[in-house]
C-alpha positions in Angstrom: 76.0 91.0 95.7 76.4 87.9 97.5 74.6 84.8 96.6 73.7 82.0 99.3 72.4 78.6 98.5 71.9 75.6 100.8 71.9 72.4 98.7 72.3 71.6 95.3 69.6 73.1 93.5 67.6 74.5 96.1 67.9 78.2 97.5 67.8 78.5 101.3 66.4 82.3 102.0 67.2 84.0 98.8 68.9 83.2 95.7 70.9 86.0 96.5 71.6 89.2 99.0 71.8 92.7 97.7 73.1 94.8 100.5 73.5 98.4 100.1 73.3 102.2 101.8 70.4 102.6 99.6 67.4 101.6 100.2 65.4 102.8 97.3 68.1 102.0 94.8 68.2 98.2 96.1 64.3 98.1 95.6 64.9 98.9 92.1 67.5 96.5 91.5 65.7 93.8 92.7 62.8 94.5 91.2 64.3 94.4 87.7 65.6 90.4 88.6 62.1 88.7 88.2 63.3 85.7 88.5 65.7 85.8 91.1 64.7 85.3 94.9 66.1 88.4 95.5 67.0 89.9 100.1 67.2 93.4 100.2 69.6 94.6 103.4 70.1 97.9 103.5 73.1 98.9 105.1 75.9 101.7 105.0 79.0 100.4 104.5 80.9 103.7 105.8 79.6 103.0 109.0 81.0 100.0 111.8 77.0 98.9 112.3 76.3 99.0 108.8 79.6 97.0 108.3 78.7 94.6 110.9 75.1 93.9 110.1 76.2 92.6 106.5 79.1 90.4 107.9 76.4 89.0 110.2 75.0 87.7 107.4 78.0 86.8 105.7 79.1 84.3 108.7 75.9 82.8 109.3 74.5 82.2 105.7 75.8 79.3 103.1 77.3 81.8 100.6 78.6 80.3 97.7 79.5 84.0 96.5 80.6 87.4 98.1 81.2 90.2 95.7 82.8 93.2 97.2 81.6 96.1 95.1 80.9 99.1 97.2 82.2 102.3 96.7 82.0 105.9 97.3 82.9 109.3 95.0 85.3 110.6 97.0 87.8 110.9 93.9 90.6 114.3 95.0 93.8 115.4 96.2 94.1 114.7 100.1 94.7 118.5 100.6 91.1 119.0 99.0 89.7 116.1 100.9 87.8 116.6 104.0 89.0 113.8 107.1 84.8 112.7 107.1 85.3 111.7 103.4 88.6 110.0 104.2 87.1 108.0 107.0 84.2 107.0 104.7 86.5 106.3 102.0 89.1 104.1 103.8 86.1 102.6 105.7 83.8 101.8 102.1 86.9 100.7 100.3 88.8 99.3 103.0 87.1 97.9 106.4 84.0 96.7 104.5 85.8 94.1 102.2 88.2 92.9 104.7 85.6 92.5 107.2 83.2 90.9 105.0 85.6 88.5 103.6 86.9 87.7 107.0 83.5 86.5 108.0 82.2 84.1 104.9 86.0 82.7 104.6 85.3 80.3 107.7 82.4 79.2 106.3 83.6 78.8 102.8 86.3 76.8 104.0 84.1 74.2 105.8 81.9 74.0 103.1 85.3 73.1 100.3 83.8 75.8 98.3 83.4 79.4 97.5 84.4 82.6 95.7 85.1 85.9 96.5 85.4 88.9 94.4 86.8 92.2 94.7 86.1 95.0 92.6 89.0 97.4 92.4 90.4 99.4 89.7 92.9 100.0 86.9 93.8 103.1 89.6 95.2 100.6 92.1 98.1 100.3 89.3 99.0 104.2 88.8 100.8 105.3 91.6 103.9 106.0 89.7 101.9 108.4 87.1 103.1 111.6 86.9 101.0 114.7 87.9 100.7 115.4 84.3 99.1 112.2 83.6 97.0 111.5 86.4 95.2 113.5 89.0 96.0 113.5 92.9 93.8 111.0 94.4 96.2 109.2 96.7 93.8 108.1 99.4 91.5 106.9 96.6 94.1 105.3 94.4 95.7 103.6 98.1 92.5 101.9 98.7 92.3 100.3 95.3 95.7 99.0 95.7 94.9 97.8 99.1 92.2 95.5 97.4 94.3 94.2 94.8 97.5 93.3 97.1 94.8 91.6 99.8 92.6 89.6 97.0 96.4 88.6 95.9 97.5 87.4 99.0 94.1 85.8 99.8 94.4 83.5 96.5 97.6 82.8 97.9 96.5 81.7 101.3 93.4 79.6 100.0 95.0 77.7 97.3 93.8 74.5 97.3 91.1 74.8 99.8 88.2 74.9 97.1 87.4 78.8 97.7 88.4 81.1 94.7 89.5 85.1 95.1 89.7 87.3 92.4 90.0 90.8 91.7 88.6 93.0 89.0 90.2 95.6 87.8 88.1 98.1 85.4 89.0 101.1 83.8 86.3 104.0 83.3 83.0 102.1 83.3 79.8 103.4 82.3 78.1 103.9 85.6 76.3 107.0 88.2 79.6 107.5 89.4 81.3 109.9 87.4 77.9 111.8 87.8 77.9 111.9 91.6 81.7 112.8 91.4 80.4 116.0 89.5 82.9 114.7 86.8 81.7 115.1 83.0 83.1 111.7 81.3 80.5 111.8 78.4 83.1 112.2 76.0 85.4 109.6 77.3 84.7 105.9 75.8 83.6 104.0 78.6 83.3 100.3 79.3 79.4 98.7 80.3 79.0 97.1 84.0 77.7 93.9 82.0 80.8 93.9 79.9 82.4 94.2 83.7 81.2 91.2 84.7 81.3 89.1 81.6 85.1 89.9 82.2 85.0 88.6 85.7 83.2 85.3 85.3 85.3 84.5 82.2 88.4 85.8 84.1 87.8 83.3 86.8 87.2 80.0 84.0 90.6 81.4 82.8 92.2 81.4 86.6 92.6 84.9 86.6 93.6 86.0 90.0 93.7 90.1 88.6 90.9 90.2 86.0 91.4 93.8 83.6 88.7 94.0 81.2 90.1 96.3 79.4 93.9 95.2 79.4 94.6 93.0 75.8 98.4 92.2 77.0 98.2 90.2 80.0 101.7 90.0 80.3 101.8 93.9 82.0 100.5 92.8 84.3 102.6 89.7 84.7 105.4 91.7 84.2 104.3 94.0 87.0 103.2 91.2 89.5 106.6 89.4 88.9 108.6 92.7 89.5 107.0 93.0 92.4 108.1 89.2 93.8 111.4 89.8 92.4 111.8 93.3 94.6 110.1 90.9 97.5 112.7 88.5 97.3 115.5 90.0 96.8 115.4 92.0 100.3 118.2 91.5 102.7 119.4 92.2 106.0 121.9 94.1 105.0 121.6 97.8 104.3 121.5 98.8 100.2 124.3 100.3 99.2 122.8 103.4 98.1 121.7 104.3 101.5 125.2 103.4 103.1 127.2 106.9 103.7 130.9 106.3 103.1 
């Protein structure tokens, strides 16, 4: 969703912009938001004029909010995964965020004030599961990651500017998706989308740059993000010693 106001108070256009591949589905949605001005773009996000027809929009309207939240069901081991559904999936998960935030940054930036939001997964985190633990989904689990490390970075590069980025980071959420997967989760406990975003909103009073919902311990992830700048930092020139052949 991305929400676009003009000044305080007063909605220029829509109070927000629901942009999606289906048309039908979009209709419903904003049917259900009486009270909302709601702009219905339908546009698939797998596809480069689907992609550029919604970061049209995202350049040339006041947004005060871009959430990134498309995805696609193409959940399986790259063997099993057809190079259409990779393209789709790289493109949905991949292209559309980073092209979408490229174009409302600029204007974000003028205006001292925006936010940006990423929805990822607890998946981006579990590439060093075993087999056993986990099923193959490397291209799927790669794009997640992809979100997280850019929505990091992107806090990074906008501190101080007035614009916010955050990423959310659900596990198993009560959704169609499972369904569309032709996955049977109904006996899995499952998180609700409003729980999703309750997490996100309060995620960003708390200055969360990674919001889990589901995570109690925040210091994982701290523990994993620091891990990460320590490996970062302590890089050198020099080749390890592990690799050297005496």
């Amino acid at each position: 969703m991305q929400r676009e106001v003009g000044h305080p108070g007063v909605f220029r256009d829509a109070d927000a912009v629901l942009a999606a591949g289906a048309a039908a589905v979009l209709g419903e949605l904003a049917a259900s938001l009486p009270d909302v001005d709601v702009r219905v773009v339908a546009a698939d996000l797998s596809t480069d004029n689907g992609v550029d027809a919604v970061a049209e929009l995202c350049a040339s309207k006041p947004l005060t909010m871009l959430v990134n939240n498309a995805g696609v069901a193409h959940y399986m081991p790259i063997a099993e995964l057809s190079a259409q559904q990779a393209r789709e999936l790289v493109h949905v998960k991949v292209v559309a965020p980073t092209m979408l935030t490229r174009a409302a940054v600029p204007g974000m930036l003028s205006r001292g004030t925006g936010t940006i939001i990423n929805v990822a997964g607890m998946i981006a985190f579990s590439g060093p599961a075993p087999a056993s633990l986990m099923p193959r989904r490397a291209v799927y689990a790669g794009t997640l990651a992809n979100i997280v490390a850019m929505s990091q970075t992107l806090s990074a590069e906008l501190e101080g500017t007035g614009v916010t980025v955050q990423v959310v980071c659900p596990g198993v959420v009560a959704t169609e998706f499972p369904t569309v997967q032709g996955m049977d989760l109904s006996a899995v406990p499952r998180m609700s989308a409003q729980d999703i975003v309750t997490a996100s909103l309060r995620g960003l009073e708390l200055g969360e740059v990674v919001a889990a919902p589901g995570v109690d311990d925040y210091t994982l992830l701290d523990t994993v993000f620091k891990a990460d700048l320590a490996a970062f930092g302590a890089q050198s020139p020099q080749l390890a010693q592990r690799y050297q052949i005496n």
